[in-house]
PyMOL CGO cylinders between C-alpha atoms (Angstrom):
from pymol import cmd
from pymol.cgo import CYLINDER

trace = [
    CYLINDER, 88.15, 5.06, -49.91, 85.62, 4.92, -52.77, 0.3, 1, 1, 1, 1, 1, 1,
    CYLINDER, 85.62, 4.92, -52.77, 88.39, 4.16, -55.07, 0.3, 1, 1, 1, 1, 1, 1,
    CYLINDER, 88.39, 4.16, -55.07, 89.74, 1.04, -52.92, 0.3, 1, 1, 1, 1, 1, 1,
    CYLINDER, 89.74, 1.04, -52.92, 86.35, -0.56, -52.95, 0.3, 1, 1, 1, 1, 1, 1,
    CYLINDER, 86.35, -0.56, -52.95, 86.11, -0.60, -56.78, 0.3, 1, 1, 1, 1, 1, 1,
    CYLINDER, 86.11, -0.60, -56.78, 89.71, -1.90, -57.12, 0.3, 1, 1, 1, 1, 1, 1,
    CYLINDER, 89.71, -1.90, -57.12, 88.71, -4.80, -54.86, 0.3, 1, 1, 1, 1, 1, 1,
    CYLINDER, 88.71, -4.80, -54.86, 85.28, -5.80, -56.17, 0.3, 1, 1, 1, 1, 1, 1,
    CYLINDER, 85.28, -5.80, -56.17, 85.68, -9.33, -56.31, 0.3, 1, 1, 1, 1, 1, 1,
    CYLINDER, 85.68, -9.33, -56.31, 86.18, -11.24, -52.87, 0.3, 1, 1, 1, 1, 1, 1,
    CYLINDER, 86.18, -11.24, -52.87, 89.47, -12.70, -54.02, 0.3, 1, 1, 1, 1, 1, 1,
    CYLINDER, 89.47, -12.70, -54.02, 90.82, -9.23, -54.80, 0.3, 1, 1, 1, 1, 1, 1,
    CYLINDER, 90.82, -9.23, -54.80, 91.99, -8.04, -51.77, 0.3, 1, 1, 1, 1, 1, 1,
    CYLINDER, 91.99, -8.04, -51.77, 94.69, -10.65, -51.18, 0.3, 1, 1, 1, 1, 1, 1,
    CYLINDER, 94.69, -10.65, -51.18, 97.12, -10.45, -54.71, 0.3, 1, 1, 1, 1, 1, 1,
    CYLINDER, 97.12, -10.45, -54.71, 97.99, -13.86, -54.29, 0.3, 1, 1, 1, 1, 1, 1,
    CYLINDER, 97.99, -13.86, -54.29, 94.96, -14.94, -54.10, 0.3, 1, 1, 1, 1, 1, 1,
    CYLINDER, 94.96, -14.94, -54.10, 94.29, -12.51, -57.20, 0.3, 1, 1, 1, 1, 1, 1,
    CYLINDER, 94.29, -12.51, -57.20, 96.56, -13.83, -58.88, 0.3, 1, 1, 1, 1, 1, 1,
    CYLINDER, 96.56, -13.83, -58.88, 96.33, -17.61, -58.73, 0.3, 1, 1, 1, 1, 1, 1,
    CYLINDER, 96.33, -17.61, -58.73, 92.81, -17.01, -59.07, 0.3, 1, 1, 1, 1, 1, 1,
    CYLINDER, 92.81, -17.01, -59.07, 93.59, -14.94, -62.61, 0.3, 1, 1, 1, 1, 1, 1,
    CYLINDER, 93.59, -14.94, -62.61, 96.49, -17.49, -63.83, 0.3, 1, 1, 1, 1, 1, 1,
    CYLINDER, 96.49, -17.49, -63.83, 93.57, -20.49, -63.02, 0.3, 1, 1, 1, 1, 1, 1,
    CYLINDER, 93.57, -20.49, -63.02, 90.86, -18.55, -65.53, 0.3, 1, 1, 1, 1, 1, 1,
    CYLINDER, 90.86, -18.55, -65.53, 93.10, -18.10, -68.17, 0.3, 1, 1, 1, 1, 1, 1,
    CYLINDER, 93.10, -18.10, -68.17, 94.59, -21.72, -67.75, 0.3, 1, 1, 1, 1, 1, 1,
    CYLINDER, 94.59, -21.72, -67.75, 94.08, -24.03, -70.61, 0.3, 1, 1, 1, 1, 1, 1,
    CYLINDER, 94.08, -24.03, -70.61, 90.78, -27.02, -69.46, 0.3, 1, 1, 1, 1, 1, 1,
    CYLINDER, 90.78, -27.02, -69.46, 92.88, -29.81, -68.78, 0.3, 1, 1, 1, 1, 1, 1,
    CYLINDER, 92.88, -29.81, -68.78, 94.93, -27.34, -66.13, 0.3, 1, 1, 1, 1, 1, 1,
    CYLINDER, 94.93, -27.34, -66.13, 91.94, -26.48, -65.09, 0.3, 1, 1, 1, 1, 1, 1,
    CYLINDER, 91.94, -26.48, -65.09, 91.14, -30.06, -64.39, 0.3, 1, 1, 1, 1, 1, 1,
    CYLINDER, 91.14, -30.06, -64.39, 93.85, -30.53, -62.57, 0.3, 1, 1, 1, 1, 1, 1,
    CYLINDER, 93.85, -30.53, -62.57, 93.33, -27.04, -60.52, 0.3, 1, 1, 1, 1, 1, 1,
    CYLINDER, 93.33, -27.04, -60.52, 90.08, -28.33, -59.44, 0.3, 1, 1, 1, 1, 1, 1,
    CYLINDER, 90.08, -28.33, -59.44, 91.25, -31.38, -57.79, 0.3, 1, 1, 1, 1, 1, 1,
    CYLINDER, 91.25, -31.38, -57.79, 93.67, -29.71, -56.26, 0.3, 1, 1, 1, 1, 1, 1,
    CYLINDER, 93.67, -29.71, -56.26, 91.41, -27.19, -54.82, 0.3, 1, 1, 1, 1, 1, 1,
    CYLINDER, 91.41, -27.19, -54.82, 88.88, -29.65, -53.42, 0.3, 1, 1, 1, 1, 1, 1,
    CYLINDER, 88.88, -29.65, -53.42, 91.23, -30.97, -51.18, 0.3, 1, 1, 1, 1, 1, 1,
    CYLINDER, 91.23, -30.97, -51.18, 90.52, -27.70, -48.98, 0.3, 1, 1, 1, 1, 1, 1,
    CYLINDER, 90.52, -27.70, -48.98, 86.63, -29.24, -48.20, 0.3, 1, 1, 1, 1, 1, 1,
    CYLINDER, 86.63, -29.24, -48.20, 88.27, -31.60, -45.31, 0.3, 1, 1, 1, 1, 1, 1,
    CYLINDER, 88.27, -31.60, -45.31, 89.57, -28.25, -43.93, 0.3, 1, 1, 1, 1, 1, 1,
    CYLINDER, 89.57, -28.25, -43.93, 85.86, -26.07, -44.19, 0.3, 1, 1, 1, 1, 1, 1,
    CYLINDER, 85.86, -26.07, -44.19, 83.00, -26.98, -41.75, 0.3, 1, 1, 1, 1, 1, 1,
    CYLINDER, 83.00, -26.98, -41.75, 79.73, -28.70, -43.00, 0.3, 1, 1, 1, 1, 1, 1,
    CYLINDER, 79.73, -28.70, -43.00, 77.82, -25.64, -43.06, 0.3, 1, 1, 1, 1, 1, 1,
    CYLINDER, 77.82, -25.64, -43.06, 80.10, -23.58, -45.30, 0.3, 1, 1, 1, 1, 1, 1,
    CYLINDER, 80.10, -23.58, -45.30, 79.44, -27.00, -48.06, 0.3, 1, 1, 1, 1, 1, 1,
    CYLINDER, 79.44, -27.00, -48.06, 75.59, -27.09, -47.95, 0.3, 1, 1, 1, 1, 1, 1,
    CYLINDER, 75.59, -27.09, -47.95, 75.87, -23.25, -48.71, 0.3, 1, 1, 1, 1, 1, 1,
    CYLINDER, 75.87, -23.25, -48.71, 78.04, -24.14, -51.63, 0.3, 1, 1, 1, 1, 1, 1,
    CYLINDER, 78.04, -24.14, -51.63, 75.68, -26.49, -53.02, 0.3, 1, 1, 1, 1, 1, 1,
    CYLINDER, 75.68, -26.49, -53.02, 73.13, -23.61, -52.84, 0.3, 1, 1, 1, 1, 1, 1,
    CYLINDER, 73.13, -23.61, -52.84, 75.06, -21.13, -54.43, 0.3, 1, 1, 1, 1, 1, 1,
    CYLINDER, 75.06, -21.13, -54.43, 75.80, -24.30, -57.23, 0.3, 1, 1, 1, 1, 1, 1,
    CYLINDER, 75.80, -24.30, -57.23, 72.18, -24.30, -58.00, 0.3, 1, 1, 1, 1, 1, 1,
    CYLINDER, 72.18, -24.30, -58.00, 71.67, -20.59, -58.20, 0.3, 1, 1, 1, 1, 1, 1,
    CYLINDER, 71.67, -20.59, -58.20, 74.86, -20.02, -60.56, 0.3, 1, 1, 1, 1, 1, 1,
    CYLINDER, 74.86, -20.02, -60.56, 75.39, -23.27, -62.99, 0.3, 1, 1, 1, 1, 1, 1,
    CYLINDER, 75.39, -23.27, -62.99, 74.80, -22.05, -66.21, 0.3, 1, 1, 1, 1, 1, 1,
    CYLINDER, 74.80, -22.05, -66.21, 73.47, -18.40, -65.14, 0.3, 1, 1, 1, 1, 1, 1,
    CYLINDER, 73.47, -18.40, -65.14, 76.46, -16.25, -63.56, 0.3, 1, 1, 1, 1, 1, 1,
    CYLINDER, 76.46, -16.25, -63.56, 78.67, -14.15, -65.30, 0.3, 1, 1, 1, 1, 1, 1,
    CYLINDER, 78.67, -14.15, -65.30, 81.77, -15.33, -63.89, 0.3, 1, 1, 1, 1, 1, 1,
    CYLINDER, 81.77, -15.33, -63.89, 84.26, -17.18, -65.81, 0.3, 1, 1, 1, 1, 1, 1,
    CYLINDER, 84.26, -17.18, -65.81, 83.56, -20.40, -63.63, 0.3, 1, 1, 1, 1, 1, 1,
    CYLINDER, 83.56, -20.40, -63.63, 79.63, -20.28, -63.57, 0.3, 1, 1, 1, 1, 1, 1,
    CYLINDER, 79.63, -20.28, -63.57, 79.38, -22.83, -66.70, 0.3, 1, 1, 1, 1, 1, 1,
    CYLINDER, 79.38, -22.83, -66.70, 81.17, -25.98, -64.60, 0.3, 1, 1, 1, 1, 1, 1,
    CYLINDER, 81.17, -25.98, -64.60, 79.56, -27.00, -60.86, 0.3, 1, 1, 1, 1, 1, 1,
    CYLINDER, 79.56, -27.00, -60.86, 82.79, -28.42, -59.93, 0.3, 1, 1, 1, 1, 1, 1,
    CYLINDER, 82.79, -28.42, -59.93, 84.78, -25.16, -60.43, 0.3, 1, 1, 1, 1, 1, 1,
    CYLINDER, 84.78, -25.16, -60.43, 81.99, -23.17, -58.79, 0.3, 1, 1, 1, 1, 1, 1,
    CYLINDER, 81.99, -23.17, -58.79, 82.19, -25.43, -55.80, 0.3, 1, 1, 1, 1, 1, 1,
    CYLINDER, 82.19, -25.43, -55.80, 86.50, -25.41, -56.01, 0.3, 1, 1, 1, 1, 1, 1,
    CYLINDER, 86.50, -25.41, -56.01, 85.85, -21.50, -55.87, 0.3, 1, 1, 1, 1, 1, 1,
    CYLINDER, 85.85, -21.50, -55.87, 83.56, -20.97, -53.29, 0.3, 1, 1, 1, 1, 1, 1,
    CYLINDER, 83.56, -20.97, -53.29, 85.34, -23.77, -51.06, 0.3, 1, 1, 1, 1, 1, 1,
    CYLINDER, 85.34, -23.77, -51.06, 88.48, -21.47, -51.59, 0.3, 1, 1, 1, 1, 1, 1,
    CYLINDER, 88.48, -21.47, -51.59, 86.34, -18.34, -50.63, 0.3, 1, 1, 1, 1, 1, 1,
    CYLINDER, 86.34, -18.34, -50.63, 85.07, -19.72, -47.71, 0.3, 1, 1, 1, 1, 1, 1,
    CYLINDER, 85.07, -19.72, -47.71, 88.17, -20.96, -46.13, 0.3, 1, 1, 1, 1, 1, 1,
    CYLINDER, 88.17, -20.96, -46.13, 89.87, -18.85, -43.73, 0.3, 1, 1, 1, 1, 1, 1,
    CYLINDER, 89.87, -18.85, -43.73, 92.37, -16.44, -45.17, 0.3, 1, 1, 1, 1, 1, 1,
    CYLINDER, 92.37, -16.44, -45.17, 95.51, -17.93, -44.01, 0.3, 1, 1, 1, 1, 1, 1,
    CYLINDER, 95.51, -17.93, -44.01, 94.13, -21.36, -45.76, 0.3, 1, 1, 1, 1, 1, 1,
    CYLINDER, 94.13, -21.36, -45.76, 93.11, -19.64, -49.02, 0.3, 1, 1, 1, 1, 1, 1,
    CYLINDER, 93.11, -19.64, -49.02, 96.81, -17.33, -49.28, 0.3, 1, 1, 1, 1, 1, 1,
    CYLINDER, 96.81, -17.33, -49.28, 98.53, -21.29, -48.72, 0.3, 1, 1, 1, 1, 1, 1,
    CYLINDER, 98.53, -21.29, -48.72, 96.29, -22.78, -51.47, 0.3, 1, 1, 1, 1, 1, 1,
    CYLINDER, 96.29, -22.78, -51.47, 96.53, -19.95, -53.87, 0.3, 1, 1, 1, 1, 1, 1,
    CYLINDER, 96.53, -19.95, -53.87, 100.88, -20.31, -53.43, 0.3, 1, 1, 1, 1, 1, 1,
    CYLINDER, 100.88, -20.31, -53.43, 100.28, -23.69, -54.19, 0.3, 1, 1, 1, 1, 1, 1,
    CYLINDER, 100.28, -23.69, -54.19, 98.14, -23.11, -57.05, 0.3, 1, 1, 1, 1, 1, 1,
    CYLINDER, 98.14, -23.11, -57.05, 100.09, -20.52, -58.84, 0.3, 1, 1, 1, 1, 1, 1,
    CYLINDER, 100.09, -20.52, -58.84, 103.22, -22.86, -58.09, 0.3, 1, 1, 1, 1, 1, 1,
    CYLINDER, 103.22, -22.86, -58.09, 101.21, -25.58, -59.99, 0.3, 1, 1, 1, 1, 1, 1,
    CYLINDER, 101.21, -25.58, -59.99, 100.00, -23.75, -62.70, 0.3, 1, 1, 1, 1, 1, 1,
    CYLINDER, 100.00, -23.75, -62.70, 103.72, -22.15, -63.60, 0.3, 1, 1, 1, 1, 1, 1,
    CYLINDER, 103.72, -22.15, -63.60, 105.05, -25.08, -63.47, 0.3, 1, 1, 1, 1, 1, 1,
    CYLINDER, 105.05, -25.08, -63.47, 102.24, -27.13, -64.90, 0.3, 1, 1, 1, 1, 1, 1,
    CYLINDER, 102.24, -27.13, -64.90, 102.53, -29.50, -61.82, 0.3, 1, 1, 1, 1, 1, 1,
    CYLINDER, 102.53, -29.50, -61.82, 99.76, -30.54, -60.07, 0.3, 1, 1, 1, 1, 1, 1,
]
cmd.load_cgo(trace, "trace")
């Protein structure tokens, strides 16, 4: 069990899509990642209020400080953590989409 839980560290680790369009979108060049975001955002008509003010906290407490790969641009953090906070059926569709878009450079 021990070993499961540091195999799936991250919160986007336990669904491989989600992994993986997550992994294709860091090492994307910036204009994909432009294009990711966007695409991402669309998912805040589909997440309640709540779930957004507690992005915009967790904006102000990582811009510029976290170690993640996204911390150094607010609109990423907030296309992330909208994606984390959907439910999981939403965030498996997006992250098909996404990794369709970023193979095929298609957004």
């Amino acid at each position: 069990m021990e070993d499961n839980k540091a195999d799936n560290k991250r919160w986007y680790d336990k669904d491989p899509i989600l992994k993986e369009a997550l992994e294709l979108l860091r090492l994307s060049t910036p204009d994909e990642k432009e294009h990711a975001k966007d695409f991402i955002l669309q998912l805040q008509e589909q997440v309640a209020g709540e779930v957004i003010e507690h992005i915009y906290e967790i904006i102000t407490q990582y811009q510029g400080k976290g170690n993640r790969w996204y911390d150094d641009d607010p609109v990423m953090i907030k296309a992330i953590e909208l994606l984390r906070n959907a439910d999981p059926k939403t965030q498996r569709k997006a992250a098909l989409k996404l990794l369709l878009a970023l193979e095929e450079k298609n957004f």
